[in-house]
Backbone as a ProteinNet text record, in pm:
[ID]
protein_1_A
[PRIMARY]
XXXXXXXXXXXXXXXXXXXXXXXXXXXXXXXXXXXXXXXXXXXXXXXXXXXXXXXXXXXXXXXXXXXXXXXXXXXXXXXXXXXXXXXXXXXXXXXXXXXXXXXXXXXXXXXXXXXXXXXXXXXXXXXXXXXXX
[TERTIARY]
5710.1	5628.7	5522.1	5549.1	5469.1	5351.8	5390.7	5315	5203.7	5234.2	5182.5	5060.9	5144.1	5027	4904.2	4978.1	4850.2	4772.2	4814.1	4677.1	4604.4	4672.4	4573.8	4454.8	4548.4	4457.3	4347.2	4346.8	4263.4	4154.5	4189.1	4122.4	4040.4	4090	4007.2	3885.7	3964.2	3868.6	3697.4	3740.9	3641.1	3531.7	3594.1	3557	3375.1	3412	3286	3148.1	3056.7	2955.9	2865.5	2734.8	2634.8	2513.4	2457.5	2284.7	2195.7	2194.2	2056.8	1914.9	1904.2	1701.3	1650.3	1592.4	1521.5	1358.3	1279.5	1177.2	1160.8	1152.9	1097.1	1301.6	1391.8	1486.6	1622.8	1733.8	1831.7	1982.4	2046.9	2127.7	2290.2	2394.8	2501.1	2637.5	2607.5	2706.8	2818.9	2941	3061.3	3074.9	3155.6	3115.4	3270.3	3232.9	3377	3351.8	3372.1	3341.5	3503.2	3617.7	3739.3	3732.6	3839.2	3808.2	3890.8	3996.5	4076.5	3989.4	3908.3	3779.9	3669.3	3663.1	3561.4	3631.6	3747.4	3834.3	3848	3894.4	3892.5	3737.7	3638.4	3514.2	3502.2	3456.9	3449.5	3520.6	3638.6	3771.2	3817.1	3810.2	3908.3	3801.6	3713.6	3602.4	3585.6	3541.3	3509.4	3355.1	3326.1	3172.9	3151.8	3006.6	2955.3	2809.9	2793	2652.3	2546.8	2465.6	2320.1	2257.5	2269.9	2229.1	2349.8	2490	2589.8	2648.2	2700.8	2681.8	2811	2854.5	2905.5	2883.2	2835.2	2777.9	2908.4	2876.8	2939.1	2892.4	2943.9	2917.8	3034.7	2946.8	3012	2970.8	3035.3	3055.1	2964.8	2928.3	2837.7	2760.5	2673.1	2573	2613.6	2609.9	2644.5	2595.7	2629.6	2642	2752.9	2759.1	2885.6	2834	2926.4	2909.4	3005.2	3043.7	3085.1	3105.3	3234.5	3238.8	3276	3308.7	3317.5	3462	3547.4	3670.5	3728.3	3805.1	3884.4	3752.2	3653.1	3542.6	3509.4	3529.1	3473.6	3318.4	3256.3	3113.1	3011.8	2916	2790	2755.7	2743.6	2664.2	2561.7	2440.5	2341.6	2398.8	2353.3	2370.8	2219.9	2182	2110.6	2131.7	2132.4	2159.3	2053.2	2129.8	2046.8	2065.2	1958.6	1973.7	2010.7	1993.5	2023.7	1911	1820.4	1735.6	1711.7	1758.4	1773.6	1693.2	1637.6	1535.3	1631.5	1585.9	1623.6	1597.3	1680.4	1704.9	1695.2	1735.3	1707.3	1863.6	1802.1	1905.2	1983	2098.5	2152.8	2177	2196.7	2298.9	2422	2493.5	2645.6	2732.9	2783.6	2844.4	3006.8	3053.4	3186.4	3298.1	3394.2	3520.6	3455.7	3407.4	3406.3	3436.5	3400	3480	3341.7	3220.1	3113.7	3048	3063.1	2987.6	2871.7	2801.5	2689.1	2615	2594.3	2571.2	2379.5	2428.3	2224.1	2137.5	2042.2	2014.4	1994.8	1993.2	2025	2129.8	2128.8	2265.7	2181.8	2328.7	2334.5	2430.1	2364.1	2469.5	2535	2453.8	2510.6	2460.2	2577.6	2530.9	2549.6	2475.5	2486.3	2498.5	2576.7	2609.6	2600.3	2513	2489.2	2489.9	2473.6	2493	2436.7	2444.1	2315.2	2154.7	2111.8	1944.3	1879.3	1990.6	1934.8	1806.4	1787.3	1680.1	1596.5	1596.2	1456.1	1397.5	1512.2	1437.7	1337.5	1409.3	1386.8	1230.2	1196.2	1087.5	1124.7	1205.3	1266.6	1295.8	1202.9	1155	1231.5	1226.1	1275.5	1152.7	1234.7	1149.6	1130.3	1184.2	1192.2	1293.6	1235.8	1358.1	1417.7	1566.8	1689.1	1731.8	1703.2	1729.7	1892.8	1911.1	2032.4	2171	2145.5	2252.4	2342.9	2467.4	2503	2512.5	2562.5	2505	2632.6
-321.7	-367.2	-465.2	-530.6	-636	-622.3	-439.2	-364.4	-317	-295.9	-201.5	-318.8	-452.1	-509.9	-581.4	-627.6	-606.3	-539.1	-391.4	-278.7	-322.7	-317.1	-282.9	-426.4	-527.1	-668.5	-631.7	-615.6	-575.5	-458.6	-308.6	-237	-316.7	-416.7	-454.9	-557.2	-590.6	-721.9	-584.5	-509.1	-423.2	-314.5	-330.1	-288.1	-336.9	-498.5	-519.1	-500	-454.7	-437.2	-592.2	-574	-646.6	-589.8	-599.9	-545.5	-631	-561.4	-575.3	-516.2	-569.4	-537.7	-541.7	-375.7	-423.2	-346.7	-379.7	-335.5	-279.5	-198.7	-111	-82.3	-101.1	-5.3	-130.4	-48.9	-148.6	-113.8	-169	-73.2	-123.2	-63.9	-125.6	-151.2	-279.3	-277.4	-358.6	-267.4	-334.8	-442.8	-513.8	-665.1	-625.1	-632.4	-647.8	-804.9	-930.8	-1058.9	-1104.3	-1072.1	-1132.9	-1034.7	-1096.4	-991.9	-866.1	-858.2	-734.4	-637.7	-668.8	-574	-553.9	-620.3	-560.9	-482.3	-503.4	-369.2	-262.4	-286.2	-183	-79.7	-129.7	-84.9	17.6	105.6	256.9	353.4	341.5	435.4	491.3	628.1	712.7	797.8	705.8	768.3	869.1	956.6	1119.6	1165.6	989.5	1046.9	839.9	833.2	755.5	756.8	717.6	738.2	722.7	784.8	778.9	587.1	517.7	362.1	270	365.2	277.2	251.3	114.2	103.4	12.1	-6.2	-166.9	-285.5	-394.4	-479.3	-632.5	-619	-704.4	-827.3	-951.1	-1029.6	-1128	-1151.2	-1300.3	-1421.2	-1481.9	-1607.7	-1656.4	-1595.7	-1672.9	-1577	-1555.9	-1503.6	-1431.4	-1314	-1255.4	-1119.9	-1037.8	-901.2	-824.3	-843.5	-749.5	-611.5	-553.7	-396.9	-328.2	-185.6	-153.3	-20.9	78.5	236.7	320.8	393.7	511.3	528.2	483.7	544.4	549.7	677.5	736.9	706.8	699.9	749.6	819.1	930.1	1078.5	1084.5	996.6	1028.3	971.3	1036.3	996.9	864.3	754.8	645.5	645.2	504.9	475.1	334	216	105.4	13.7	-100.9	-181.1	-326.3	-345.2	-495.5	-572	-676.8	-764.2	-904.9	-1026.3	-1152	-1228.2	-1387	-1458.3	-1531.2	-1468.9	-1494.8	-1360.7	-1323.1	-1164.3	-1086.6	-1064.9	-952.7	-839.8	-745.9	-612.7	-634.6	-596	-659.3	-473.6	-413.5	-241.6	-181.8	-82.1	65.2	103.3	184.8	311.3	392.7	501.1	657.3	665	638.1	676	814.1	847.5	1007.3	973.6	1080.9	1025.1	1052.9	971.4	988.4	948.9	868.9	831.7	692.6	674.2	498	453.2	563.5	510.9	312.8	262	140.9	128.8	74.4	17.6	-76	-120.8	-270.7	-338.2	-426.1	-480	-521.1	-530	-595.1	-707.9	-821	-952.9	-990.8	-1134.4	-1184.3	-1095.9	-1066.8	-1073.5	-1157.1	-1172.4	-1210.1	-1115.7	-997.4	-887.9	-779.2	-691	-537.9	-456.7	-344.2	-274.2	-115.6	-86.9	101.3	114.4	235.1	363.5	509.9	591.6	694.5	760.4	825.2	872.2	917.8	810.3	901.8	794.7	753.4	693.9	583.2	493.2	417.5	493.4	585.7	641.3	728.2	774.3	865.6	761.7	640.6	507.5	469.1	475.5	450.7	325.2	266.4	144.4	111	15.4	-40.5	-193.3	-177.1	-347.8	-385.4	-540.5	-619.4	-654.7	-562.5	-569.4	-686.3	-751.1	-875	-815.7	-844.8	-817.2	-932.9	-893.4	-961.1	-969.5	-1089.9	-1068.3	-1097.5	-1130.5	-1140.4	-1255.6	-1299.7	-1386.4	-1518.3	-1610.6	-1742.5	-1780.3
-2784.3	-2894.6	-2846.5	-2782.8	-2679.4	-2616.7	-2528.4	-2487.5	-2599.4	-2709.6	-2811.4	-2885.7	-2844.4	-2922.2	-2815.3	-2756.7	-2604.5	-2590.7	-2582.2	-2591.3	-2694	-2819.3	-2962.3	-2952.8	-2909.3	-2898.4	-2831.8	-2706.1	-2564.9	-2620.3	-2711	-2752.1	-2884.1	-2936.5	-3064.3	-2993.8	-2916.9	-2839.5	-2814.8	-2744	-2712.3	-2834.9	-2896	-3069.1	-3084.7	-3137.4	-3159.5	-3030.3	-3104	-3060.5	-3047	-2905.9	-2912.9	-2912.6	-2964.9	-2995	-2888.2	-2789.1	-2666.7	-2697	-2703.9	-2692.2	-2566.5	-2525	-2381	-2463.1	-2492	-2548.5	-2686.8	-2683.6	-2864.6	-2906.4	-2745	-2752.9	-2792.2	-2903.8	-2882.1	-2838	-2725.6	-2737.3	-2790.1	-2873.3	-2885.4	-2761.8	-2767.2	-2597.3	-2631.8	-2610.8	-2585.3	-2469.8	-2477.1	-2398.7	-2297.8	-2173.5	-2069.7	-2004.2	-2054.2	-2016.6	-1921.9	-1940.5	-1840.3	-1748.3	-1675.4	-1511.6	-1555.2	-1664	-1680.9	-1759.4	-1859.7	-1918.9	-1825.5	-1742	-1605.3	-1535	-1534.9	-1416.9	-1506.9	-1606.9	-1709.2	-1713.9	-1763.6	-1758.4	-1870.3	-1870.1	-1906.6	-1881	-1798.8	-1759.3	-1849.9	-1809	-1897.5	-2038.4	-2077.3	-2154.8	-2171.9	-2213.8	-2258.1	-2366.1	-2441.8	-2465.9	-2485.5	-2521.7	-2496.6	-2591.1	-2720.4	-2745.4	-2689.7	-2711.2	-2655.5	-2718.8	-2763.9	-2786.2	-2733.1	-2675.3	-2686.1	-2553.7	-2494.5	-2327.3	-2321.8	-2213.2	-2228.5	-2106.1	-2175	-2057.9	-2015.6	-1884.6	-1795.7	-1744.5	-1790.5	-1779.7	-1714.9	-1588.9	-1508.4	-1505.7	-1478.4	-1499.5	-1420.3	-1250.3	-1168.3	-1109.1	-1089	-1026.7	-898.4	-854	-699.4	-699	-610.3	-547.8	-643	-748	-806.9	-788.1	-722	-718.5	-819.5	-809.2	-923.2	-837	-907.7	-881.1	-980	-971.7	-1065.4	-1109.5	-1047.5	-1012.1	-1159.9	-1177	-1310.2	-1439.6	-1418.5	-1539.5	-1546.8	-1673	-1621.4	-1664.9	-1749.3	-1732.9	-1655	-1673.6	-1550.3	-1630.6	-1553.1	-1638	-1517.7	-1569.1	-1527	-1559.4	-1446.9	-1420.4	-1441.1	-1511	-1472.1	-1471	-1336.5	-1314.1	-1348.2	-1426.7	-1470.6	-1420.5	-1373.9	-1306.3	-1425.6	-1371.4	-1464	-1581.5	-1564.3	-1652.4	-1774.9	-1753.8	-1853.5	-1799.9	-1701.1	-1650.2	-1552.2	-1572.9	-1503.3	-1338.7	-1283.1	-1115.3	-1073.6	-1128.9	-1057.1	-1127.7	-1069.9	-1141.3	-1075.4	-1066.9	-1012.9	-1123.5	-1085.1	-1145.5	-1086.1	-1149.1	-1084.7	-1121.4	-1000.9	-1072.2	-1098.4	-1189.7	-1189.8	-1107	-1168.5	-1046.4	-946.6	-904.3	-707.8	-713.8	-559.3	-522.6	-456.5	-486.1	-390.9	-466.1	-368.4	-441.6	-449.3	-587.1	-627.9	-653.5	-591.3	-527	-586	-666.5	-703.6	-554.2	-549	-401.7	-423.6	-516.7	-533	-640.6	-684.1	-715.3	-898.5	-950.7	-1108.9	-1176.4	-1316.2	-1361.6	-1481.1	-1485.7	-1557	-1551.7	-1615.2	-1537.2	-1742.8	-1746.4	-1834.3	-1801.8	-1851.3	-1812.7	-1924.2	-1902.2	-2051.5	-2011.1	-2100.1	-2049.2	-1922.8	-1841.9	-1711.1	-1773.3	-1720.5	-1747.5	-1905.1	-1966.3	-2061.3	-2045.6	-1957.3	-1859.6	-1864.1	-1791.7	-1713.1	-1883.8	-1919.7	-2073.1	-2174.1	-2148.8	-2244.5	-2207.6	-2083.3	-1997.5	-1981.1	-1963.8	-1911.9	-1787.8	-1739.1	-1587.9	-1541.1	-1365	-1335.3	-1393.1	-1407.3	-1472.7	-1584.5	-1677.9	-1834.7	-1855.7	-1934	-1994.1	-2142.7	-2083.4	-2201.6	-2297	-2395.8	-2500.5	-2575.4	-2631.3	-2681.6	-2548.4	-2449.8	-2403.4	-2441	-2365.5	-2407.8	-2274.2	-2344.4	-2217.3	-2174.1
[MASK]
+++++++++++++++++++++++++++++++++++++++++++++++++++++++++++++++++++++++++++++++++++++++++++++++++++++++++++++++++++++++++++++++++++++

């Protein structure tokens, strides 16, 4: 029972949505802020709306990389620094362990579906709105 309410806690925690603004665009992002909803991530998933992502947020600024492992969909990654601006992209495929690494420090990362960025016309450099501090 213990077990049962742990999950449901942990799944409700992930429930509410945050509304990011990176231009004209907004997207709804589930928040993975402790280190067990960052390990967690997007695992196990099976669809993902087209506005709907979930963003990662640490505590300090670094090299957080990230992999695929047990997610079955394609996401797209954009790391973001600590001033809310877009630090660069990847595409990640699923199921792998390949790492994805920002080329400077972030302090948060957003996954959405694959391709959603580039469809968005959404560039480094764009400042994200709405994050949290």
């Amino acid at each position: 029972m213990l077990l049962l309410l742990c999950t449901t806690a942990s799944a409700a925690a992930n429930d509410a949505r945050l509304p990011l603004r990176i231009g004209p665009h907004v997207f709804q992002a589930e928040l993975a802020a402790t280190p067990q909803q960052r390990a967690r991530g997007l695992m196990g998933r099976t669809h993902l709306p087209a506005d709907g992502g979930m963003l990662f947020v640490f505590e300090q600024p670094d090299r957080h990389c990230f992999w695929m492992r047990d997610t079955p969909l394609p996401l797209s990654i954009a790391f973001i620094d600590a001033s809310g601006r877009i630090a660069g992209f990847a595409d990640m495929q699923p199921r792998t362990d390949t790492l994805h690494c920002p080329a400077t420090d972030v302090r948060y990362a957003l996954e959405v579906r694959q391709g959603e960025f580039q469809r968005r016309g959404i560039t480094a450099r764009t400042q994200v709105g709405g994050l949290p501090r």
